[in-house]
Wavefront OBJ file of the C-alpha trace (Angstrom):
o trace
v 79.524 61.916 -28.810
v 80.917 64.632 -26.312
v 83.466 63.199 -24.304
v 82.945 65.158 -21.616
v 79.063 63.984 -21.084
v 80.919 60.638 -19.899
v 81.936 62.692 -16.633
v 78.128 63.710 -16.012
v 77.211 60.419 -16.743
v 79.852 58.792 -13.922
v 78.240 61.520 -11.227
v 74.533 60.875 -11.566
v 75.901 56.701 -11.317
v 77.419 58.146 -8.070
v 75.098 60.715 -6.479
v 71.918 58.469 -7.553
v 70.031 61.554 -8.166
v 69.992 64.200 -10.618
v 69.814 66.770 -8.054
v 72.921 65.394 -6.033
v 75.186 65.104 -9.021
v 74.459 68.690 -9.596
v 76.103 69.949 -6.505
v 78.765 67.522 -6.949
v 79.532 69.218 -10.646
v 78.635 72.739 -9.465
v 76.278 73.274 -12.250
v 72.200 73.631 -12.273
v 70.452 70.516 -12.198
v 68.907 71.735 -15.893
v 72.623 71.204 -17.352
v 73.060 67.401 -15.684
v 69.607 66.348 -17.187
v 70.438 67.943 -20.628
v 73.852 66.131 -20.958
v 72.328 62.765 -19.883
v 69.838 63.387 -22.477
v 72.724 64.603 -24.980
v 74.698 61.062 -23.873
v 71.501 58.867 -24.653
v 70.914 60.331 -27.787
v 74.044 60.054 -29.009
v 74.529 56.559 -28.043
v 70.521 55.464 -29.052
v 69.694 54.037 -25.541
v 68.739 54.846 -22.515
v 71.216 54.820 -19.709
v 69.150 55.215 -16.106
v 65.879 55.184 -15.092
v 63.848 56.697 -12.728
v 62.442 54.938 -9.270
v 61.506 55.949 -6.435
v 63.025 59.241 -6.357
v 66.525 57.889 -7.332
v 68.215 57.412 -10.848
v 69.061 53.571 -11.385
v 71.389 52.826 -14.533
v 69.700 50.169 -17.482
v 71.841 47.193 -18.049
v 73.235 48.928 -21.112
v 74.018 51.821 -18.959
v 75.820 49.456 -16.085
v 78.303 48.530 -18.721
v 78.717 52.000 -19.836
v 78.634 53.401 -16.359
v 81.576 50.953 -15.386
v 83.869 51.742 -18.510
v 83.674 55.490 -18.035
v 84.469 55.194 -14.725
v 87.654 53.527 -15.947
v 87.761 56.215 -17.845
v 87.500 58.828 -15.731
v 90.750 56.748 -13.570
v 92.521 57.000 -16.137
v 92.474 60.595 -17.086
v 92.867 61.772 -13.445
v 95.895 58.989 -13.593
v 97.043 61.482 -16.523
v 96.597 64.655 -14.980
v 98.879 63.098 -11.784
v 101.585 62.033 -14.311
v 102.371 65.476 -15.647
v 102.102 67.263 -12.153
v 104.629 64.992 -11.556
v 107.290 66.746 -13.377
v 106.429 69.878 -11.324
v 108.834 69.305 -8.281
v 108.585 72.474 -6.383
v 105.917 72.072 -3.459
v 103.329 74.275 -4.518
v 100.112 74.150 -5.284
v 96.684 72.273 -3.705
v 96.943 68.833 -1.891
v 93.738 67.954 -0.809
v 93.310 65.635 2.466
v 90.262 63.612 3.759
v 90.007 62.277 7.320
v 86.950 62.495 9.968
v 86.466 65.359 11.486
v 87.541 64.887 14.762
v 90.951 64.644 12.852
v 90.321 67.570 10.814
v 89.250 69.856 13.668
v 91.082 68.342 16.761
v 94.357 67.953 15.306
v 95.432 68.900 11.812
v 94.000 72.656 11.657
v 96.133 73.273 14.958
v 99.090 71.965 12.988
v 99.021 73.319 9.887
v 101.006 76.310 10.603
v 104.189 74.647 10.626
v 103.703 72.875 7.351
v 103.121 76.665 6.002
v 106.212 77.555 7.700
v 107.974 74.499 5.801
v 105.964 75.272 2.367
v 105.099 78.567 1.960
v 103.940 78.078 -1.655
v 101.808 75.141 -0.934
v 97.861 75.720 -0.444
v 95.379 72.988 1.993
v 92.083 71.597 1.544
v 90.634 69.466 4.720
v 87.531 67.535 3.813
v 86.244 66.620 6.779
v 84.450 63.431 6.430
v 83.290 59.638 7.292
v 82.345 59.551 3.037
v 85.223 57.232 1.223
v 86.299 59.935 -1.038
v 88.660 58.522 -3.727
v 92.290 58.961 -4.322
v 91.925 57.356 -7.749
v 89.141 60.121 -8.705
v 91.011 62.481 -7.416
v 88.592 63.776 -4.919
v 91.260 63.508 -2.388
v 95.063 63.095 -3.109
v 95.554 61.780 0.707
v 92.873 60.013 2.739
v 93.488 59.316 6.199
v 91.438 56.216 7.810
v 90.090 54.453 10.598
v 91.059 51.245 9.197
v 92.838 49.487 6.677
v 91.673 49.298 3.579
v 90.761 45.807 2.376
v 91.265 46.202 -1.292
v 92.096 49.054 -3.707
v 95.554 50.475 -5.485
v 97.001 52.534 -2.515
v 100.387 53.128 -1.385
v 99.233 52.714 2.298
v 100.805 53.062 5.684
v 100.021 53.373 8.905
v 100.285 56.396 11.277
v 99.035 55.737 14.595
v 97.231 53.326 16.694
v 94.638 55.783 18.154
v 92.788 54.766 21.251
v 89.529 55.257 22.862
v 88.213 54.938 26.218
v 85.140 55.798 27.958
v 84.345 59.286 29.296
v 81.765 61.426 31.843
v 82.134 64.598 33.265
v 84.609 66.251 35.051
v 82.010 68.154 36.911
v 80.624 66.258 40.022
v 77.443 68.046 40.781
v 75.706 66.807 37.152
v 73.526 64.220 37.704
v 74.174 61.787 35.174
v 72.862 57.836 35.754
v 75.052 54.978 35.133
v 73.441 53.519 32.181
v 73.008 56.841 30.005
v 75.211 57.298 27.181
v 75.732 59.018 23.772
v 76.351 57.245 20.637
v 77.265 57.938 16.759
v 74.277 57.933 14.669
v 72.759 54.519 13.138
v 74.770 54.802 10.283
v 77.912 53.888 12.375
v 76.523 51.204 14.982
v 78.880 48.781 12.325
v 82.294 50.981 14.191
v 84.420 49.023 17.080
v 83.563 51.871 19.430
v 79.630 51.142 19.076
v 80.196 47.639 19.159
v 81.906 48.165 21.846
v 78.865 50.366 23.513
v 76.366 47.607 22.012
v 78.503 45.229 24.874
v 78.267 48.049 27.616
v 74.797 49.335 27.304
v 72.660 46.223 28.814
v 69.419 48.079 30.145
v 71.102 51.417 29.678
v 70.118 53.953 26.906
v 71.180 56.060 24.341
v 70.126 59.293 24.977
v 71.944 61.546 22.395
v 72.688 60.305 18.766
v 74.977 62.306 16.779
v 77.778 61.762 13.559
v 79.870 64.970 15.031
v 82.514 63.533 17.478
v 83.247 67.245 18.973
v 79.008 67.324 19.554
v 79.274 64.109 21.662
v 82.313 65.219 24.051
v 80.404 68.537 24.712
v 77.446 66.489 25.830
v 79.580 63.784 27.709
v 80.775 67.045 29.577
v 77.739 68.461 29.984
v 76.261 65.574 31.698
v 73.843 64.399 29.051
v 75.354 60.450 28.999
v 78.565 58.864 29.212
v 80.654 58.064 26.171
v 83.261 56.525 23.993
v 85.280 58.586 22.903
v 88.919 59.212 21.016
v 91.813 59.701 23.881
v 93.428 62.083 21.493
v 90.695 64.355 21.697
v 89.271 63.479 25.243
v 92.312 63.378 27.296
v 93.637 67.119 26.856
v 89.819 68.518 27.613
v 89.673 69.714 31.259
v 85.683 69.369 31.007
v 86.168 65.450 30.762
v 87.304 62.577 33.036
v 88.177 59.114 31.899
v 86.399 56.264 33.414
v 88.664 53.588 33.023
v 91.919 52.435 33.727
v 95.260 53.810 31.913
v 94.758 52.267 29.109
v 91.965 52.080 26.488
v 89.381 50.369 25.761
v 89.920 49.487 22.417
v 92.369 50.231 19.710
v 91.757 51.216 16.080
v 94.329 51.985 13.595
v 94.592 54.746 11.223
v 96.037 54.473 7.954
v 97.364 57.186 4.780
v 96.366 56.228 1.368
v 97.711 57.429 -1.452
v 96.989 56.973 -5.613
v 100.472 55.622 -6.665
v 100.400 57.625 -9.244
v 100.341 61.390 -6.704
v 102.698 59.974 -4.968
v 105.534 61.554 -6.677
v 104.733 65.099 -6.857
v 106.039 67.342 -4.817
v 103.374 68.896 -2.972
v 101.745 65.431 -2.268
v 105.561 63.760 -1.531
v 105.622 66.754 1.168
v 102.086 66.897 2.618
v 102.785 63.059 3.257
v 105.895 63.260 4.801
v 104.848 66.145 6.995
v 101.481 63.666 8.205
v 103.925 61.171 9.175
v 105.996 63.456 11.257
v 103.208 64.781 13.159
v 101.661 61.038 14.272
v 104.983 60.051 14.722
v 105.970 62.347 16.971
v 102.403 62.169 19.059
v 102.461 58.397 19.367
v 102.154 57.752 22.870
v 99.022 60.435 22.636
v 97.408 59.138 20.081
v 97.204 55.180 21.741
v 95.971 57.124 24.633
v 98.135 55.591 27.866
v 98.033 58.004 30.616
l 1 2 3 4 5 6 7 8 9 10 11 12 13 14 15 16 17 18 19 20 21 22 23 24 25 26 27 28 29 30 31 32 33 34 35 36 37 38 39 40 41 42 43 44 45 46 47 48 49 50 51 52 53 54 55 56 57 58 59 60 61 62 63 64 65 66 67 68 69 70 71 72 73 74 75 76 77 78 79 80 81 82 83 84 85 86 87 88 89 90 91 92 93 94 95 96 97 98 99 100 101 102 103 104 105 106 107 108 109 110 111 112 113 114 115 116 117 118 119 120 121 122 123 124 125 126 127 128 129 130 131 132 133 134 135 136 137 138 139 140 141 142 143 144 145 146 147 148 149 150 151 152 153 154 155 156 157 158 159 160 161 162 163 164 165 166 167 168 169 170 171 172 173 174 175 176 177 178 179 180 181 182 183 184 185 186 187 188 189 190 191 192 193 194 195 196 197 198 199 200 201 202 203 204 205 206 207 208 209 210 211 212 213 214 215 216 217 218 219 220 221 222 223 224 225 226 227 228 229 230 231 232 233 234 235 236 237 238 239 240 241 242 243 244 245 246 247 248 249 250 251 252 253 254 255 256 257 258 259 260 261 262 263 264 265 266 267 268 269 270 271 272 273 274 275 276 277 278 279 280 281 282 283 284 285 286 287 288
């Protein structure tokens, strides 16, 4: 058996489709369904099958599926061990967050964590997916909530609040009960709970996952909105609603694989993340 067929294997359990799991591995989709083929062979059972357009694993292929995902722990667990004994800060850190994060707050910033580690490169995955530390897809993920279970080192950088928005311009006409809203996929958030409460015999005219999308259409008159005060507050196009203080609360959390934690370049990248929302506090809650 090759080895290495266990990591195509873990990919097509994760991306449910052969197709999926081939942009995830950066190969041709031809090369994921040869080394699934290679794996079942090899072992003398299938391992997934096919329905309704997805790839489901066999209960022989559950059990394998979950032990080379162990697997595939472990060796990234490996990989963070010897970097370990690197302690210069250089070299890649990757780090997940949502993109209103990403965009609004960390690309602006990054120039002074340059200016502290020259030698030290940055990749921002901008995302609502829960990428994993322990895969190594991400060696710091910054969240919208606590996580409930998992080996982290975790702690908390800011409470960020959110409040509700319309348009600085007075001559839109924009009615009462018209808002914007994440997409479906989100209506389980505090914010669109929170709208669920609010909209009554209102409507959602504008549906959207892209945070920066909904402000420009708050501004633009399209609906009202909930939005993050970090982001909201500074933008001369918007005007609060409310009071000084937000509507709701949410708190956002660093996770990191115990294991990164002691190299340098992740050591650094951390620090650095806690100076920033440190320093920001008051904007982040979002009291005016």
């Amino acid at each position: 058996m090759n080895w290495d067929d266990l990591r195509f294997l873990v990919v097509i359990g994760r991306e449910g489709t052969l197709a999926a799991a081939a942009r995830s591995l950066k190969v041709d989709q031809t090369t994921v369904a040869r080394r699934l083929r290679a794996l079942e062979e090899s072992l003398g059972t299938p391992l997934f099958e096919r329905s309704e357009g997805r790839w489901h694993p066999t209960p022989v292929g559950a059990r394998v599926l979950a032990r080379s995902t162990r697997i595939e722990e472990d060796v990234a667990g490996v990989v963070r061990l010897a970097e370990a004994g690197n302690r210069a800060v250089s070299g890649l850190v990757r780090i997940t967050a949502v993109s209103a994060i990403i965009g609004e707050y960390l690309v602006p910033r990054l120039p002074n964590l340059y200016a502290l580690h020259p030698d030290l490169s940055v990749e921002l995955i901008a995302s609502n997916d829960n990428l994993s530390v322990a895969r190594r897809e991400a060696d710091i993920a910054i969240r919208l909530a606590r996580p409930a279970s998992g080996d982290f080192l975790i702690r908390k950088l800011a409470d960020v609040g959110f409040a509700l928005y319309g348009a600085a311009r007075g001559d839109l006409p924009v009615r009462p009960g018209d808002w914007v809203a994440y997409n479906p996929d989100l209506d389980h958030t505090p914010e669109m709970r929170h709208l669920a409460a609010l909209l009554g015999t209102g409507r959602v005219r504008l549906r959207s996952n892209s945070l920066r999308g909904l402000a420009r259409a708050v501004a633009d008159g399209i609906g009202h909105g909930i939005l993050p005060c970090f982001m909201a507050d500074p933008d001369p196009a918007l005007v609060r609603l409310g009071g000084p203080e937000p509507v709701l609360i949410r708190e956002l959390w660093m996770l990191i694989h115990p294991d990164a934690r002691p190299q340098a370049r992740v050591a650094a990248s951390a620090e650095w993340l806690v100076g920033c929302f440190g320093a920001e506090a008051e904007r982040f809650h979002g009291r005016q």
